[in-house]
C-alpha positions as CSV (number, residue, x, y, z in Angstrom):
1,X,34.5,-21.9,195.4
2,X,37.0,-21.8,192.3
3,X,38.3,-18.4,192.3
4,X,39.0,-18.1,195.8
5,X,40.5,-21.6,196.2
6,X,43.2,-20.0,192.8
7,X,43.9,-17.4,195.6
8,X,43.6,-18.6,198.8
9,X,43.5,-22.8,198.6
10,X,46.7,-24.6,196.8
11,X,47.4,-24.9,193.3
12,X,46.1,-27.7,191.4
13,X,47.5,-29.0,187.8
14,X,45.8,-26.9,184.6
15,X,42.2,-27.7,184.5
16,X,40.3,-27.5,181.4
17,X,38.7,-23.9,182.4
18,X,42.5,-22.7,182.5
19,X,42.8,-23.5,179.0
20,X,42.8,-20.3,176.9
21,X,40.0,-20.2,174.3
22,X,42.9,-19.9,171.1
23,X,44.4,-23.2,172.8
24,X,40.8,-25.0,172.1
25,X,39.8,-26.7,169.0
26,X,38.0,-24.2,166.6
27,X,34.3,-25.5,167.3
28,X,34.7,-26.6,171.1
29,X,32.3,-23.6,172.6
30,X,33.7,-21.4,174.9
31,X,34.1,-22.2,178.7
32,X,31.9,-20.3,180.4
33,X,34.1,-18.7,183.8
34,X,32.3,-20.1,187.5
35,X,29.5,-17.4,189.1
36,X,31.5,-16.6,191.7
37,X,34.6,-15.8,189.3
38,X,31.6,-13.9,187.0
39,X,30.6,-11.9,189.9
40,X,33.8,-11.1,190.9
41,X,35.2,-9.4,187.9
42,X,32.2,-7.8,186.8
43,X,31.5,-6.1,190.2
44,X,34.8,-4.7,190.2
45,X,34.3,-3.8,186.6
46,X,31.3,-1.5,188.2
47,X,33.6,0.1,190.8
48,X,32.5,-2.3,194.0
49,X,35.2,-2.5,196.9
50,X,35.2,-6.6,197.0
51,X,36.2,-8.0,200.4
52,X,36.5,-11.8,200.7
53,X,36.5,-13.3,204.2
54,X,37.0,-16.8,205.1
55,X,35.3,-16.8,208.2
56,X,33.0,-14.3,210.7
57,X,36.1,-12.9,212.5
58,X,37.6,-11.8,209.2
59,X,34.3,-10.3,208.4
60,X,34.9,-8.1,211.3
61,X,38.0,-6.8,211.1
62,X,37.3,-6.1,207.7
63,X,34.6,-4.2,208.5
64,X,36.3,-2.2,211.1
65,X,38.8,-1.3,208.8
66,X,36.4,0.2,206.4
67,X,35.2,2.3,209.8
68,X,38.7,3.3,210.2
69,X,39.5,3.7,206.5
70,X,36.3,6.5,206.2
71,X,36.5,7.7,209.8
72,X,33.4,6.3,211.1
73,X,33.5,4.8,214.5
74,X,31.3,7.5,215.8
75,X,29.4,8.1,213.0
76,X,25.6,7.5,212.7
77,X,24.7,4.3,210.4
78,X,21.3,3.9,209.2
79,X,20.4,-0.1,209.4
80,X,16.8,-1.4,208.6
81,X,17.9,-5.2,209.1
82,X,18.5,-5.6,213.0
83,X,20.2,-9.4,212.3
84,X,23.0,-7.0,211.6
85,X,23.4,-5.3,214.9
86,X,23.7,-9.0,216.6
87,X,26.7,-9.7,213.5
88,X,28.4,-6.2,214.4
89,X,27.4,-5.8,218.4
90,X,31.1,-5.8,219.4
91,X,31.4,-2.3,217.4
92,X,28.3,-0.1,219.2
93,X,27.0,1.5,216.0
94,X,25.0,4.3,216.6
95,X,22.2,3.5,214.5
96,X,19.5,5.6,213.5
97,X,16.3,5.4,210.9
98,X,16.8,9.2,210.2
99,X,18.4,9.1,206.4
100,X,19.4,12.8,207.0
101,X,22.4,12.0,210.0
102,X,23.6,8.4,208.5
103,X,27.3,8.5,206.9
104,X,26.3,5.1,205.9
105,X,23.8,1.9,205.4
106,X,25.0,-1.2,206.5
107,X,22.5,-3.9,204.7
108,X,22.6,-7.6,203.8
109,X,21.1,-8.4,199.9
110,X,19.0,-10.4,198.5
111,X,21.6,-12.4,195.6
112,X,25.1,-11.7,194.1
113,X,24.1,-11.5,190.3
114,X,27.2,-13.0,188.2
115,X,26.1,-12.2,185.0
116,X,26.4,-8.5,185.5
117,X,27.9,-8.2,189.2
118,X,24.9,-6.4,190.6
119,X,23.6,-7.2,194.2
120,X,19.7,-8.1,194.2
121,X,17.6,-5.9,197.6
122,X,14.1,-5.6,198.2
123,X,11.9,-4.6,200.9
124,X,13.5,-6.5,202.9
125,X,17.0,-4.7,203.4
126,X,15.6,-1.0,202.2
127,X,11.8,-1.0,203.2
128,X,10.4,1.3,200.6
129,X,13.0,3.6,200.0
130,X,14.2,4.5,196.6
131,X,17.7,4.0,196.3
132,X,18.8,7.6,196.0
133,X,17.1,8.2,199.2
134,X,19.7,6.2,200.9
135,X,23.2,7.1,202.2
136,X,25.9,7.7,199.3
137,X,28.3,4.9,201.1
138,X,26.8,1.1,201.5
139,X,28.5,-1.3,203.3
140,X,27.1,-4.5,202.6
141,X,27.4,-8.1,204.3
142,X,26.5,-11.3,202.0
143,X,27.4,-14.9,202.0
144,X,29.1,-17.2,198.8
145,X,25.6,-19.2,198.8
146,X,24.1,-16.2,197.8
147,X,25.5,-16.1,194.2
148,X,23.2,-16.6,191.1
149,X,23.6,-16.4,187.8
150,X,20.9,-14.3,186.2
151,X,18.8,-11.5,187.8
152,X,15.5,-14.2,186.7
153,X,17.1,-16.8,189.2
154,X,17.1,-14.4,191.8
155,X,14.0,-13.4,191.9
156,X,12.7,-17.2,191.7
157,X,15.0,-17.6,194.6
158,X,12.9,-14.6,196.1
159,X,9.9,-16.1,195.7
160,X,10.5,-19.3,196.4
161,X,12.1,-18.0,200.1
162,X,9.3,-15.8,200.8
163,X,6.1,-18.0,200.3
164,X,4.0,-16.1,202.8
165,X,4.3,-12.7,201.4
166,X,6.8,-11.6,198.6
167,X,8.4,-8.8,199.3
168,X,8.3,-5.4,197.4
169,X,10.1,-2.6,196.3
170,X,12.7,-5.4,194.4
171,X,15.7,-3.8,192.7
172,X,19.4,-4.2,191.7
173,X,22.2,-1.8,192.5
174,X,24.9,-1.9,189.8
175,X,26.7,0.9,189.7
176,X,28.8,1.7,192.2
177,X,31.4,4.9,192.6
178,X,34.3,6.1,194.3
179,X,34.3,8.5,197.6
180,X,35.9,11.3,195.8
181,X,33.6,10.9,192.2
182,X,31.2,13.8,192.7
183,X,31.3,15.8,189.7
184,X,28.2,16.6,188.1
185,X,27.7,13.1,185.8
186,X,26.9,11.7,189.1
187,X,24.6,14.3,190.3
188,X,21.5,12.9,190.9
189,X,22.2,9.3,190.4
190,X,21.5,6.6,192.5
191,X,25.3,4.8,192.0
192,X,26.8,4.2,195.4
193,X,30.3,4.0,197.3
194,X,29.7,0.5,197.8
195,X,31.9,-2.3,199.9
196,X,30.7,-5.9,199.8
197,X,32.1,-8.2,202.7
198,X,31.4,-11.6,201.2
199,X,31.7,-14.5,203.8
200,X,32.4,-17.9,202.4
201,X,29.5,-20.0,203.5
202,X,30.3,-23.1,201.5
């Protein structure tokens, strides 16, 4: 993946997509930056924590260092998708389907949308709750294959997984806020404290 090889992988000689736009010849178009660069910057853009992890073990510190970071540990966590309790069974969450106890929902997505840095859910991680139903904190475990460029792709992507039956109650979460925004724009919004531990997969 381009952007994390620029911060993680060793430096290779100027590529063309390194060259700054005034550097190109007037009519060349312009060069259009990689999804997963995209996604990056325009997730942070909409206030997502962004947590890149090379491998599963990484995934798991990380993720008990957002317990630690919010004071967690013995917290309740609503979880709909029970794959996650196998990924996370070294940490005995105390899950629970009541929304009313849960400091948090732990979830896997759909697609990482790189045109606007939204993630794609559906019935499948939220059953058929609305989104400002769930817990204000989302802590949320993806893969790198799981990028796509437009919301449209995703959705084929949906269907194309899901020939059986497509799932329902389809939906993007895109704006995300801090733990301490709670004044009164945010009442009654549906924009989430949101941390995305992304796993590279490829």
């Amino acid at each position: 993946m381009s952007l994390f090889r620029k911060f993680f992988g060793k430096k290779s000689e100027q590529t063309e997509e390194n060259i700054p736009n005034q550097e190109r010849g007037k009519y060349m178009p312009e060069v259009k930056l990689p999804v997963d660069e995209r996604f990056t910057i325009n997730f942070k853009a909409n206030g997502g924590k962004f947590l890149y992890c090379e491998n599963i073990e990484e995934v798991k510190d990380s993720f008990n260092a957002i317990l630690h970071e919010n004071n967690w540990h013995n917290e309740n966590v609503f979880l709909i998708d029970k794959r996650l309790s196998e990924v996370f069974n070294d940490f005995n969450l105390k899950t629970t389907k009541q929304l009313t106890d849960s400091a948090y929902f732990l979830s896997t997505c759909e697609y990482l949308i790189s045109d606007d840095g939204s993630l794609l859910i559906s019935s499948n991680q939220i059953a058929e709750k609305k989104l400002i139903e769930l817990p204000d904190h989302f802590i949320i475990y993806a893969t790198t294959s799981q990028f796509v460029e437009t919301i449209g792709e995703g959705l084929k992507g949906i269907k194309a997984k899901s020939k059986s039956a497509i799932p329902t109650n389809i939906t993007t979460i895109k704006h995300f806020k801090t733990a301490d925004d709670k004044d009164f724009l945010t009442y009654g919004s549906s924009s989430k404290n949101l941390y995305l531990l992304l796993l590279e997969d490829l």
